[in-house]
Backbone bond lengths (Angstrom), bond angles and torsions (degrees), N, CA, C in turn:
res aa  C-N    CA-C-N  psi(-1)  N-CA   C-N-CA  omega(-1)  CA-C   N-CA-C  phi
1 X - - - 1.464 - - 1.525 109.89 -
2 X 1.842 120.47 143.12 1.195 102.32 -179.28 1.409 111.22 -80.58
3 X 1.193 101.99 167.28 2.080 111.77 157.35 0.998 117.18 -64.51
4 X 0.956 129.85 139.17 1.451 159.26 176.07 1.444 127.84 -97.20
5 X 1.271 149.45 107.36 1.085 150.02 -143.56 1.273 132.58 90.14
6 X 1.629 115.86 15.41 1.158 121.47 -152.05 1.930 100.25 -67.35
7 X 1.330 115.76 -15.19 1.602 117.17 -152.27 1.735 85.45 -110.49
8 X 1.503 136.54 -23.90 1.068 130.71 -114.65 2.008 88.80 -92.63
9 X 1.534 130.94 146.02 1.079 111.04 -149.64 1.017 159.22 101.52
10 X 1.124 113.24 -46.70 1.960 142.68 167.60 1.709 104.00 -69.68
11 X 0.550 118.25 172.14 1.379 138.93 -160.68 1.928 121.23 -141.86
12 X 1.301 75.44 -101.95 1.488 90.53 146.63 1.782 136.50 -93.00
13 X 1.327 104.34 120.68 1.708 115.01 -166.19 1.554 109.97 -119.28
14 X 1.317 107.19 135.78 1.526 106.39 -176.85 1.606 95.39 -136.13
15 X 1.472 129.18 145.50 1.224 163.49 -154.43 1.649 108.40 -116.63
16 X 0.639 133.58 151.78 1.081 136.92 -139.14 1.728 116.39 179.33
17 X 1.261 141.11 60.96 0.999 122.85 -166.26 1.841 107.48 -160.11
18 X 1.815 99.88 -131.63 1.674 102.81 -178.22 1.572 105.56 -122.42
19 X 1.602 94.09 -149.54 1.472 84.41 -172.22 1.615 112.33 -83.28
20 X 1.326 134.03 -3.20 1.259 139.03 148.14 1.504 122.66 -17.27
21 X 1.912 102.69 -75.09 0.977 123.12 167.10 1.675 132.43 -67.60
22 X 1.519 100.90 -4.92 1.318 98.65 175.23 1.512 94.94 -114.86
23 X 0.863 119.49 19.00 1.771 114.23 154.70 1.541 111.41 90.12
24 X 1.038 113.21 23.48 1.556 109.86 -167.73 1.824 98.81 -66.18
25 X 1.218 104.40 166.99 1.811 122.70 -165.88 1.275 97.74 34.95
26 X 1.462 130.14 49.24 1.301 104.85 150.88 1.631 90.11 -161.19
27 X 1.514 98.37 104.49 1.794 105.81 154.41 0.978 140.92 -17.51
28 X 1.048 133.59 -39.72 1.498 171.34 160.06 1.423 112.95 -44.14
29 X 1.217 117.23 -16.26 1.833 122.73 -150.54 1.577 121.50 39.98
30 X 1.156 120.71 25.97 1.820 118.92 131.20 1.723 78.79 100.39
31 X 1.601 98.03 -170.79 1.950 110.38 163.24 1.329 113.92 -70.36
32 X 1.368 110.19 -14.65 2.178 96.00 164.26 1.008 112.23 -62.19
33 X 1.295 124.21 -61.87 1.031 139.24 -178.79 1.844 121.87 -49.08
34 X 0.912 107.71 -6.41 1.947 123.37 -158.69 1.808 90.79 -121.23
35 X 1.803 104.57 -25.73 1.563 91.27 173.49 1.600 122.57 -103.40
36 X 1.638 98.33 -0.63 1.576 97.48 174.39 1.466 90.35 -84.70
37 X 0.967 128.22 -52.04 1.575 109.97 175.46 1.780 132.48 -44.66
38 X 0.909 146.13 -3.83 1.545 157.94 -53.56 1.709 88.08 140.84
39 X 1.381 101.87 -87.75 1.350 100.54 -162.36 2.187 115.63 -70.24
40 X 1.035 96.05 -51.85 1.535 118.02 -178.99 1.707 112.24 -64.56
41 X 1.203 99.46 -11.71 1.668 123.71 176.07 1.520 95.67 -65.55
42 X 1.571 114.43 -71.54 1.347 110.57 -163.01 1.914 106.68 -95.05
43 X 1.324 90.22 31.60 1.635 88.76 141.27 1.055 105.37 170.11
44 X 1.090 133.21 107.30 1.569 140.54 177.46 1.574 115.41 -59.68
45 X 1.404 111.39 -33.62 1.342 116.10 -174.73 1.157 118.79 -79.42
46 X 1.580 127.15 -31.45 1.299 116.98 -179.48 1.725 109.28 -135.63
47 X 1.288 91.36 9.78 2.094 85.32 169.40 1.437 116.34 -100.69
48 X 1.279 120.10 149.29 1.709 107.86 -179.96 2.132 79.46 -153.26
49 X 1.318 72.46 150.62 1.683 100.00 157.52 1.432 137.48 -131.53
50 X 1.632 123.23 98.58 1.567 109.65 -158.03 2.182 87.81 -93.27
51 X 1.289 89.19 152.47 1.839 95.98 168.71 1.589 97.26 -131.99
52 X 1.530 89.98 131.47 1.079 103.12 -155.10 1.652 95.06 -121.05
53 X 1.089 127.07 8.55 1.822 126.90 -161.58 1.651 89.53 -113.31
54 X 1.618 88.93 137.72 1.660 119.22 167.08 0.939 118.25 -107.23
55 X 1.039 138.12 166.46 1.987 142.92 -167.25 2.085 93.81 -103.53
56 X 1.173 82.42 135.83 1.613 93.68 -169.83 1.545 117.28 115.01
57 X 1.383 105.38 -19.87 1.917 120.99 -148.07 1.530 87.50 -71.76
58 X 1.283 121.03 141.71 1.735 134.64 150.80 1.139 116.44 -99.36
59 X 0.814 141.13 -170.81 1.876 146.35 -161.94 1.847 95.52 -122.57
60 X 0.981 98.50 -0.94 1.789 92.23 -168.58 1.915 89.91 -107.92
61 X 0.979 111.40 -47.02 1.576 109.85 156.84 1.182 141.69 -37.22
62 X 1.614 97.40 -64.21 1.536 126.15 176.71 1.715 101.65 -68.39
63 X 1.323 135.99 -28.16 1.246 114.82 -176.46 1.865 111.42 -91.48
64 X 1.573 107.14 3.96 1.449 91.10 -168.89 1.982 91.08 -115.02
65 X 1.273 104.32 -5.08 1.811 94.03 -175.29 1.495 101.53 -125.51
66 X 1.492 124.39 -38.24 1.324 130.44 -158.90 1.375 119.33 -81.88
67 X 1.255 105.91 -47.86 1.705 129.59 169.40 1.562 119.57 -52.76
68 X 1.780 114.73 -45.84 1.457 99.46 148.56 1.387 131.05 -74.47
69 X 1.028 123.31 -8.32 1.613 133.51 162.12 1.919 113.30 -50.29
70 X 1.297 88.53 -44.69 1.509 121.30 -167.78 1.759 101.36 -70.29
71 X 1.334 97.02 -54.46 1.712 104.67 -175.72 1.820 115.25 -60.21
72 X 1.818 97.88 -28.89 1.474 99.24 -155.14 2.082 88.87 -79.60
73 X 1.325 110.76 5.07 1.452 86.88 173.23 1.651 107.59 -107.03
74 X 1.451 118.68 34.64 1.126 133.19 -172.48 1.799 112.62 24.58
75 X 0.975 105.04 102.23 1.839 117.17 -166.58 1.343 106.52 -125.74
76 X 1.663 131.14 129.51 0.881 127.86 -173.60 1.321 124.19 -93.21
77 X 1.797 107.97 16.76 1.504 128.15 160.18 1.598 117.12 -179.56
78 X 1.204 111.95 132.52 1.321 123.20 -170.62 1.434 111.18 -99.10
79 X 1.507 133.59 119.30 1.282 115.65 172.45 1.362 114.51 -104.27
80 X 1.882 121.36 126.37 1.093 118.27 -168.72 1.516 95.55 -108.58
81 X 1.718 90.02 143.39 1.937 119.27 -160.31 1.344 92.05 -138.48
82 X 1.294 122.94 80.05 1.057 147.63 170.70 1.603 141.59 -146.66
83 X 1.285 117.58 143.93 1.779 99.20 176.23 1.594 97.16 166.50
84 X 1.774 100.92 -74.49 1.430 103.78 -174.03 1.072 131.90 -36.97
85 X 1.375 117.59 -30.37 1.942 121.19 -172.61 1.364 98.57 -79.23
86 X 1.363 124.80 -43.96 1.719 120.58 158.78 1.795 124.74 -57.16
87 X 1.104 121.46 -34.82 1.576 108.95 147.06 1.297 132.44 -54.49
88 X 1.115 108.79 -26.32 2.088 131.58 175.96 1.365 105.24 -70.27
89 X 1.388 108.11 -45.90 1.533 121.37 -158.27 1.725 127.67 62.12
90 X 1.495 93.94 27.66 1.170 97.89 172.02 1.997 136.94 -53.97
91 X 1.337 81.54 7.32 2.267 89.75 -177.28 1.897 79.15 -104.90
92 X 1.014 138.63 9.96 1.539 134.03 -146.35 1.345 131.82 58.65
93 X 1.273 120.46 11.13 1.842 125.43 172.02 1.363 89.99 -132.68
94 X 1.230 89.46 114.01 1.908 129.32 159.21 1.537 104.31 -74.94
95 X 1.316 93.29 121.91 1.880 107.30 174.89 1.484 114.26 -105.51
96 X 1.355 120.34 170.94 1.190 101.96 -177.02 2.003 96.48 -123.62
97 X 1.236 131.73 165.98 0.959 122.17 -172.50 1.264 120.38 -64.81
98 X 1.569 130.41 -3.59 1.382 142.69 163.61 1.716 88.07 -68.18
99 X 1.326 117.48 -75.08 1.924 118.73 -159.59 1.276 87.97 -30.70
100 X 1.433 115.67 -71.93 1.234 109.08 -151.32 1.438 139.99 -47.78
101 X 1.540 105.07 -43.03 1.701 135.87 144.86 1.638 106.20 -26.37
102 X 1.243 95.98 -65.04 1.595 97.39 -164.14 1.805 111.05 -61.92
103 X 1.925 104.79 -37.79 1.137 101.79 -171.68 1.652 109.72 -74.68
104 X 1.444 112.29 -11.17 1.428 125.38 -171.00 1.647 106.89 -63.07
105 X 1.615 110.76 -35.41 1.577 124.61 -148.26 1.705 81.46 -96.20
106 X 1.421 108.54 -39.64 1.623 89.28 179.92 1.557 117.25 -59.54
107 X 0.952 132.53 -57.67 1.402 154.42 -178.09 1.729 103.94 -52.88
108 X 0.810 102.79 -40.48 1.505 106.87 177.60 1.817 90.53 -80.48
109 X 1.000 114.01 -96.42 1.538 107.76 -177.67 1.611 140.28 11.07
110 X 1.804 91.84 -60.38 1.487 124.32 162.95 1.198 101.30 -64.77
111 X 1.323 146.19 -53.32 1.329 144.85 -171.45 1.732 106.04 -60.75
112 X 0.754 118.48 -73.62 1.379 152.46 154.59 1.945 103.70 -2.11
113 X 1.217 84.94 -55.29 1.717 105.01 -177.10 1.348 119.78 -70.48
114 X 1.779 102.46 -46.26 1.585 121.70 167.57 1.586 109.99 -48.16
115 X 1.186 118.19 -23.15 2.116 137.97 -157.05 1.332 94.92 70.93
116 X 1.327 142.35 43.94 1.406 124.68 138.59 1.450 132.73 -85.29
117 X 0.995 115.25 140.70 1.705 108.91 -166.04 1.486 108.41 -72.69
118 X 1.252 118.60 -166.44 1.416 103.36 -174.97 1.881 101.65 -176.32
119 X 1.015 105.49 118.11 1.628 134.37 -164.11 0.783 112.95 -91.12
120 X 1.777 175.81 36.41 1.415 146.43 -142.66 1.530 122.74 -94.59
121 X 1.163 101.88 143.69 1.013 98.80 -164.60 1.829 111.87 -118.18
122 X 1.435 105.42 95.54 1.470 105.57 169.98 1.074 153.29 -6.74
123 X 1.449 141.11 129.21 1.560 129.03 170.75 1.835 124.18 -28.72
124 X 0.945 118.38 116.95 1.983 97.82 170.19 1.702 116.33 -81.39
125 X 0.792 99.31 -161.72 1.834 108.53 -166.81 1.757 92.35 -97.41
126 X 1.706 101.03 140.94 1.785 80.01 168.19 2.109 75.17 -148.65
127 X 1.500 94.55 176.96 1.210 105.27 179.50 1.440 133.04 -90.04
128 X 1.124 126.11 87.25 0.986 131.71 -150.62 1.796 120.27 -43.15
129 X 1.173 105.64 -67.77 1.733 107.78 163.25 1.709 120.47 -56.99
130 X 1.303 124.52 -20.97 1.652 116.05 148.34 1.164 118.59 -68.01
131 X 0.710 90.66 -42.56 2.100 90.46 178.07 1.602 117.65 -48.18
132 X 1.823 103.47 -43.34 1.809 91.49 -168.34 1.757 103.24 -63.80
133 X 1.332 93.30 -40.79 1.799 103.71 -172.31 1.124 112.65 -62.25
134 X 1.851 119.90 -30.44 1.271 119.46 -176.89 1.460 125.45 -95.40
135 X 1.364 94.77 -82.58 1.911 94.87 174.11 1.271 87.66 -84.95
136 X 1.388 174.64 -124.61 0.984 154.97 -153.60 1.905 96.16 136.54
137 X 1.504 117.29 32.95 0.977 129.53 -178.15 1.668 115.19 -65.28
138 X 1.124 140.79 142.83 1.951 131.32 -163.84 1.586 88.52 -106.42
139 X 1.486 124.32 67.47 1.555 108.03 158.57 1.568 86.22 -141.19
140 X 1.465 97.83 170.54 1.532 116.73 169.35 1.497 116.73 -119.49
141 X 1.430 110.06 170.66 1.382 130.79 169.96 1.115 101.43 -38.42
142 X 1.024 121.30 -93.80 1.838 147.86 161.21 1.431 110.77 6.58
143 X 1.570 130.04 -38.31 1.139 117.32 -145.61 1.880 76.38 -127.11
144 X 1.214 111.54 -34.25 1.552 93.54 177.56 1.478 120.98 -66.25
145 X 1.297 91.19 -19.67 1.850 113.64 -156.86 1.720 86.91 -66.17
146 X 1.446 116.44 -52.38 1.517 126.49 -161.27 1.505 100.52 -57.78
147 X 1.417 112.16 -59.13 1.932 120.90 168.00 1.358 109.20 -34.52
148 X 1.025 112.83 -54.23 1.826 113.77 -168.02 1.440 98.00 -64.34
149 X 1.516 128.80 -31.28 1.219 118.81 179.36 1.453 143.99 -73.65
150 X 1.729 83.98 -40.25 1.410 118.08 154.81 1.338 130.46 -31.84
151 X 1.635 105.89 -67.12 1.260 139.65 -155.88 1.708 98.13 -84.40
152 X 1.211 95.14 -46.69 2.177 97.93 166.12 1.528 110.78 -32.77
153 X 1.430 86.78 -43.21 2.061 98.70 -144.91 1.578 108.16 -81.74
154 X 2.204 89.64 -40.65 1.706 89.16 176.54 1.758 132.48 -80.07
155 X 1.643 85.15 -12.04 1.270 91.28 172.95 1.719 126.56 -52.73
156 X 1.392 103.82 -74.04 1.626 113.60 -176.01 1.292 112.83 -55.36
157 X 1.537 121.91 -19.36 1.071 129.56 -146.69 2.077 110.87 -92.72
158 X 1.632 73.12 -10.35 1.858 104.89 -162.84 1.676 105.19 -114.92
159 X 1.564 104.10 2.88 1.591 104.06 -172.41 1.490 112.84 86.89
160 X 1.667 119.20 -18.78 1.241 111.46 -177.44 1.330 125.63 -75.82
161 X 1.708 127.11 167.34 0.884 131.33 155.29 1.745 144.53 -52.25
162 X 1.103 146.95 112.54 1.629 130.61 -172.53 1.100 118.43 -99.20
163 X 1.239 134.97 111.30 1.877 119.85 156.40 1.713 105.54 -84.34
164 X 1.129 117.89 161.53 1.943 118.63 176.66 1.467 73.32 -143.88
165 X 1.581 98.64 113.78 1.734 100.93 163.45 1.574 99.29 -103.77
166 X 1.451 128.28 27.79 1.861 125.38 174.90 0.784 113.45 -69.71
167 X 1.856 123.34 -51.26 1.282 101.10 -170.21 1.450 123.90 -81.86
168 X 1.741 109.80 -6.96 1.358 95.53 -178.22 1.809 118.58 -69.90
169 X 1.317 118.33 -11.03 1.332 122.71 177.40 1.114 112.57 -110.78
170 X 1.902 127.26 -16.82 1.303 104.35 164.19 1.606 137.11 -24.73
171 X 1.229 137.28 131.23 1.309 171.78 -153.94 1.712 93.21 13.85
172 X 1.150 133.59 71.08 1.679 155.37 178.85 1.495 108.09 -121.97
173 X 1.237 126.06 24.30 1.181 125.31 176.13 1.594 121.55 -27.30
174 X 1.722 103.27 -57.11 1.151 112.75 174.97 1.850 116.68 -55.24
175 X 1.196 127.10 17.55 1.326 130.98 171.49 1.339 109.14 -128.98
176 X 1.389 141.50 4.14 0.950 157.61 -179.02 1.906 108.65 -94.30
177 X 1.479 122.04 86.43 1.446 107.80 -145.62 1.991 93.87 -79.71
178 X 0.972 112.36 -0.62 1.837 124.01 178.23 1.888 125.16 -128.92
179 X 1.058 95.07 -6.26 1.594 104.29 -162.83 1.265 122.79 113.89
180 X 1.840 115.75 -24.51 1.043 124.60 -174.43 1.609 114.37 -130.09
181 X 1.185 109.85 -55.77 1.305 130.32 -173.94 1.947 107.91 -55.17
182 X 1.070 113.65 114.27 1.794 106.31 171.29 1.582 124.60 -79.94
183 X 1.076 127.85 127.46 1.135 121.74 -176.09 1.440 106.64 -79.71
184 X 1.760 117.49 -179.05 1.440 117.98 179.37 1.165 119.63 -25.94
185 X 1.648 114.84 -57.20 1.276 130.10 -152.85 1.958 105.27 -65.59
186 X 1.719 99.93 -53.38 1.434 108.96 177.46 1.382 106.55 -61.53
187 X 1.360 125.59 -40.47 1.429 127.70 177.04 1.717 116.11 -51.96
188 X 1.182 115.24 -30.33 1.428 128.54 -165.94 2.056 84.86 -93.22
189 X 1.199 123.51 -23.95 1.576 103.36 -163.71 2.049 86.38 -91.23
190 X 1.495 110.90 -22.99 1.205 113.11 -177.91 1.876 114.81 -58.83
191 X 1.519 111.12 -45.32 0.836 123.44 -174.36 1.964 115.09 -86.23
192 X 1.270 105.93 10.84 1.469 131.54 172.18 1.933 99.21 -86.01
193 X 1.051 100.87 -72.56 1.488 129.26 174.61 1.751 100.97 -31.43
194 X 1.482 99.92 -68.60 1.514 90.45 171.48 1.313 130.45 -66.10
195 X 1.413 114.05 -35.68 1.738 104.95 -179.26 1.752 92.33 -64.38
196 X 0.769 133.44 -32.80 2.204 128.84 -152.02 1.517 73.92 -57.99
197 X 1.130 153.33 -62.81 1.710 160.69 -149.36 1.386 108.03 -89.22
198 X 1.692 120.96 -39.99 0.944 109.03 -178.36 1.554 143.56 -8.84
Protein backbone atom coordinates (compact mmCIF):
# COMPACT_ATOMS: atom_id res chain seq x y z
CA UNK A 1 0.00 0.00 0.00
CA UNK A 2 1.28 3.50 -0.74
CA UNK A 3 2.14 6.21 2.00
CA UNK A 4 0.13 8.65 2.59
CA UNK A 5 1.16 12.04 3.52
CA UNK A 6 3.78 12.27 1.25
CA UNK A 7 2.97 16.38 0.66
CA UNK A 8 1.48 16.74 4.19
CA UNK A 9 3.47 19.83 5.90
CA UNK A 10 5.20 21.61 3.11
CA UNK A 11 4.19 24.78 2.52
CA UNK A 12 5.90 25.80 -0.13
CA UNK A 13 6.22 23.08 -3.18
CA UNK A 14 8.11 23.28 -6.33
CA UNK A 15 7.82 20.69 -9.34
CA UNK A 16 10.37 19.91 -11.02
CA UNK A 17 10.07 17.70 -13.95
CA UNK A 18 8.89 17.12 -18.00
CA UNK A 19 6.32 17.78 -20.13
CA UNK A 20 3.95 15.46 -18.08
CA UNK A 21 4.33 17.63 -15.25
CA UNK A 22 4.06 20.71 -17.06
CA UNK A 23 0.75 19.76 -18.37
CA UNK A 24 1.21 19.33 -21.91
CA UNK A 25 -2.29 18.22 -23.96
CA UNK A 26 -4.13 19.50 -21.41
CA UNK A 27 -5.31 23.27 -21.21
CA UNK A 28 -5.98 23.07 -17.95
CA UNK A 29 -2.22 22.73 -16.80
CA UNK A 30 -2.33 18.87 -16.21
CA UNK A 31 -2.34 17.37 -12.17
CA UNK A 32 0.25 20.22 -11.26
CA UNK A 33 -1.79 22.37 -11.95
CA UNK A 34 -5.08 20.56 -10.11
CA UNK A 35 -2.51 20.42 -7.02
CA UNK A 36 -1.66 24.08 -6.74
CA UNK A 37 -5.21 24.43 -6.58
CA UNK A 38 -5.59 21.66 -3.86
CA UNK A 39 -2.78 22.82 -2.00
CA UNK A 40 -2.96 26.87 -1.95
CA UNK A 41 -6.78 26.28 -1.42
CA UNK A 42 -6.29 25.46 2.20
CA UNK A 43 -4.23 28.35 2.75
CA UNK A 44 -3.83 31.14 0.67
CA UNK A 45 -1.50 32.85 2.99
CA UNK A 46 1.27 30.66 3.29
CA UNK A 47 1.07 27.78 0.56
CA UNK A 48 2.41 28.42 -2.96
CA UNK A 49 3.31 26.05 -5.72
CA UNK A 50 5.99 27.13 -8.41
CA UNK A 51 6.13 24.40 -11.66
CA UNK A 52 8.98 24.61 -12.93
CA UNK A 53 9.15 21.48 -15.72
CA UNK A 54 9.21 21.90 -19.60
CA UNK A 55 8.39 19.19 -22.11
CA UNK A 56 11.66 17.81 -23.43
CA UNK A 57 13.25 18.16 -19.67
CA UNK A 58 15.58 14.98 -18.52
CA UNK A 59 16.58 14.64 -14.97
CA UNK A 60 20.26 14.98 -15.96
CA UNK A 61 19.38 18.59 -17.10
CA UNK A 62 16.88 19.42 -14.64
CA UNK A 63 19.30 18.58 -11.76
CA UNK A 64 22.24 20.81 -12.94
CA UNK A 65 20.09 24.20 -14.12
CA UNK A 66 16.42 23.70 -12.96
CA UNK A 67 16.72 22.57 -9.37
CA UNK A 68 18.61 25.79 -8.48
CA UNK A 69 15.91 27.65 -10.19
CA UNK A 70 13.68 25.58 -7.95
CA UNK A 71 15.68 26.37 -4.65
CA UNK A 72 15.84 30.22 -5.40
CA UNK A 73 11.99 30.21 -4.65
CA UNK A 74 12.90 28.77 -1.29
CA UNK A 75 10.36 25.62 -1.09
CA UNK A 76 10.11 23.41 1.64
CA UNK A 77 9.96 20.40 -0.91
CA UNK A 78 10.52 19.85 -4.44
CA UNK A 79 8.89 17.01 -6.26
CA UNK A 80 11.04 15.63 -9.01
CA UNK A 81 8.83 14.15 -12.18
CA UNK A 82 11.34 13.11 -14.18
CA UNK A 83 13.30 10.15 -15.85
CA UNK A 84 11.61 8.96 -19.05
CA UNK A 85 13.05 11.56 -21.55
CA UNK A 86 16.49 10.28 -20.09
CA UNK A 87 15.62 6.60 -20.89
CA UNK A 88 14.69 8.00 -24.55
CA UNK A 89 17.78 9.94 -24.59
CA UNK A 90 16.26 12.63 -25.96
CA UNK A 91 19.37 15.51 -24.93
CA UNK A 92 21.37 12.49 -27.01
CA UNK A 93 22.64 10.29 -23.89
CA UNK A 94 20.51 7.32 -23.33
CA UNK A 95 20.43 6.27 -19.62
CA UNK A 96 19.68 3.20 -18.39
CA UNK A 97 17.19 2.78 -15.49
CA UNK A 98 20.16 2.23 -13.00
CA UNK A 99 21.72 6.08 -14.40
CA UNK A 100 18.77 7.35 -13.76
CA UNK A 101 18.27 5.93 -10.07
CA UNK A 102 21.66 6.77 -9.35
CA UNK A 103 21.35 10.33 -10.85
CA UNK A 104 17.92 10.55 -8.90
CA UNK A 105 19.80 9.78 -5.31
CA UNK A 106 22.28 12.47 -6.24
CA UNK A 107 19.81 15.20 -6.72
CA UNK A 108 17.79 14.15 -4.02
CA UNK A 109 20.80 14.01 -1.67
CA UNK A 110 21.84 17.65 -2.56
CA UNK A 111 18.31 18.57 -1.99
CA UNK A 112 18.10 16.75 1.01
CA UNK A 113 21.27 18.53 2.40
CA UNK A 114 19.88 22.09 1.46
CA UNK A 115 16.69 20.69 4.25
CA UNK A 116 14.40 20.45 1.38
CA UNK A 117 12.22 17.55 1.35
CA UNK A 118 12.01 15.64 -1.60
CA UNK A 119 9.00 13.65 -3.27
CA UNK A 120 9.57 11.69 -6.51
CA UNK A 121 7.50 11.09 -8.54
CA UNK A 122 7.61 7.93 -10.86
CA UNK A 123 7.38 7.00 -14.50
CA UNK A 124 3.41 6.58 -15.58
CA UNK A 125 2.17 3.86 -17.89
CA UNK A 126 2.05 4.92 -21.61
CA UNK A 127 1.19 2.72 -24.62
CA UNK A 128 3.69 1.32 -26.08
CA UNK A 129 2.60 0.71 -29.87
CA UNK A 130 0.88 4.42 -29.84
CA UNK A 131 3.76 5.89 -28.98
CA UNK A 132 6.07 4.68 -32.05
CA UNK A 133 3.27 6.09 -34.47
CA UNK A 134 2.57 8.83 -32.11
CA UNK A 135 5.02 10.69 -29.99
CA UNK A 136 7.37 8.39 -31.41
CA UNK A 137 9.49 8.53 -28.17
CA UNK A 138 12.72 5.46 -28.30
CA UNK A 139 11.92 3.94 -24.73
CA UNK A 140 9.97 0.90 -23.71
CA UNK A 141 7.63 -0.55 -21.16
CA UNK A 142 10.35 -2.69 -19.88
CA UNK A 143 12.79 -0.15 -19.05
CA UNK A 144 10.28 2.33 -17.49
CA UNK A 145 8.59 -0.52 -15.77
CA UNK A 146 12.23 -1.30 -13.98
CA UNK A 147 12.38 2.79 -12.83
CA UNK A 148 8.98 2.64 -11.38
CA UNK A 149 10.35 -0.18 -9.37
CA UNK A 150 13.41 1.14 -8.49
CA UNK A 151 12.32 4.46 -7.64
CA UNK A 152 9.35 2.78 -5.23
CA UNK A 153 12.10 1.00 -3.35
CA UNK A 154 14.71 3.94 -3.27
CA UNK A 155 12.44 6.25 -2.31
CA UNK A 156 11.15 5.24 1.34
CA UNK A 157 14.15 3.62 1.75
CA UNK A 158 16.08 7.16 1.57
CA UNK A 159 13.38 8.99 3.79
CA UNK A 160 11.83 10.15 0.56
CA UNK A 161 8.55 10.75 -0.59
CA UNK A 162 6.70 8.40 -3.59
CA UNK A 163 3.88 9.20 -5.97
CA UNK A 164 3.32 5.88 -8.65
CA UNK A 165 1.13 7.64 -11.18
CA UNK A 166 1.09 3.68 -13.23
CA UNK A 167 -1.59 2.45 -12.07
CA UNK A 168 -3.73 5.30 -12.57
CA UNK A 169 -3.15 4.99 -16.48
CA UNK A 170 -2.39 1.47 -16.63
CA UNK A 171 -3.98 0.00 -19.89
CA UNK A 172 -6.08 3.70 -20.62
CA UNK A 173 -4.70 4.03 -23.87
CA UNK A 174 -7.68 5.82 -24.93
CA UNK A 175 -6.43 8.84 -22.57
CA UNK A 176 -3.11 8.80 -23.77
CA UNK A 177 -3.65 11.67 -26.64
CA UNK A 178 0.06 10.21 -28.38
CA UNK A 179 1.00 7.01 -26.67
CA UNK A 180 2.38 8.96 -23.99
CA UNK A 181 1.07 12.23 -23.32
CA UNK A 182 -2.46 12.16 -21.02
CA UNK A 183 -5.08 14.21 -21.94
CA UNK A 184 -7.49 16.21 -19.44
CA UNK A 185 -9.32 13.27 -18.62
CA UNK A 186 -5.94 11.00 -17.85
CA UNK A 187 -4.54 14.16 -16.32
CA UNK A 188 -7.51 14.44 -13.88
CA UNK A 189 -7.00 10.37 -12.99
CA UNK A 190 -3.17 11.59 -12.57
CA UNK A 191 -4.05 14.18 -10.21
CA UNK A 192 -6.42 11.49 -8.27
CA UNK A 193 -3.22 9.40 -7.79
CA UNK A 194 -1.62 12.31 -6.17
CA UNK A 195 -4.19 13.53 -3.74
CA UNK A 196 -4.73 9.29 -2.55
CA UNK A 197 -0.86 10.25 -1.02
CA UNK A 198 -1.38 13.61 -0.67
Amino acid sequence: MAATGVLSGFRRIAIVGDSIAYGRADASGGWAHRLAQHHIALDEQANRVFNLSWPGATLRVLSRATVDEALSRQPDAIILAAGINDLAGVDGVRASPLDVLTLMDLTADALARRGVGVVVMGPGWFDEKANKTGMGLDVTLEAAGLLRRALSQWAPDNGHGFIDPWPALEGRADLLVDGIHPGPEGHELLWQAVRSVY
